[in-house]
N, C-alpha and C positions, 0 to 999 in steps of 0.2 A: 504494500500500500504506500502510496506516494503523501509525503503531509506539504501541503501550502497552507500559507499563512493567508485570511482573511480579517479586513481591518474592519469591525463595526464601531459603533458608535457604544460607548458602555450601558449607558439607557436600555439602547435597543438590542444587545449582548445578553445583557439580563434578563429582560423580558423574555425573549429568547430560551434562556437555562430555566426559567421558570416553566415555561412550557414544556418545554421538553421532560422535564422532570417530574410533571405534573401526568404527561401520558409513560412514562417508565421508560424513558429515551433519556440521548443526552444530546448537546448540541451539534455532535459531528456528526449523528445520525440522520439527525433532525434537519440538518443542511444537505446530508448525502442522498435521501429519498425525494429532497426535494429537488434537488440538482437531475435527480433519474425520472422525474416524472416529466420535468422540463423538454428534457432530451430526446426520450421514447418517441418513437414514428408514431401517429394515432394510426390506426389500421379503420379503415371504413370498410365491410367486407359489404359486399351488394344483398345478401343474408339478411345484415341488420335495418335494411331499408324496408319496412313494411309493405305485404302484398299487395294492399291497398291504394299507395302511392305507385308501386311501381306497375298496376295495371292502370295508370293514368298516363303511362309514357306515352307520348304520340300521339294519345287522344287529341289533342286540338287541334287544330291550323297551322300549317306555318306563320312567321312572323319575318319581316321584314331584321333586318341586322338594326336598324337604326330605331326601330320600332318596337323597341322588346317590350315597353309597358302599357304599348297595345293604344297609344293619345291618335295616333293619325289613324289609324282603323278606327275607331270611335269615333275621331272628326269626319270621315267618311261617311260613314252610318248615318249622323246628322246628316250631313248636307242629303245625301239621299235621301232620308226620312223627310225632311222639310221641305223639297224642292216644291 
């Protein structure tokens, strides 16, 4: 195991040890799970994406690239609906 030196502020050091020690940790641990939660790849697997959402893929229309929140098809709509 490699040690570096990290500088906090003693305030917030403390508060820190307090915690830690309050869950039955200590503060190198307490930095080190946090350091690996930081780091981890989040994995999205298409599994986790419910069946629900993903039998709505492709359901719609396409959409213009500039048009993704659908203002100018709507402004469309209008003007055809009122002409």
């Amino acid at each position: 195991m490699e040690t570096t030196q990290v500088f906090l502020d003693k305030h917030l050091a403390d508060i820190a040890r307090l915690y830690a020690e309050q869950r039955g940790s200590n503060l190198t641990e307490l930095i080190e799970s946090y350091l690996l939660q930081l780091t981890q790849k989040k994995k999205t697997d298409r599994a986790e994406v419910p069946d629900v959402v993903l039998s709505l893929l492709g359901a719609g229309e396409p959409v213009e690239e500039d048009d993704l929140n659908g203002r100018k098809a709507y402004y469309e709509h209008l003007k055809e609906k009122y002409k």
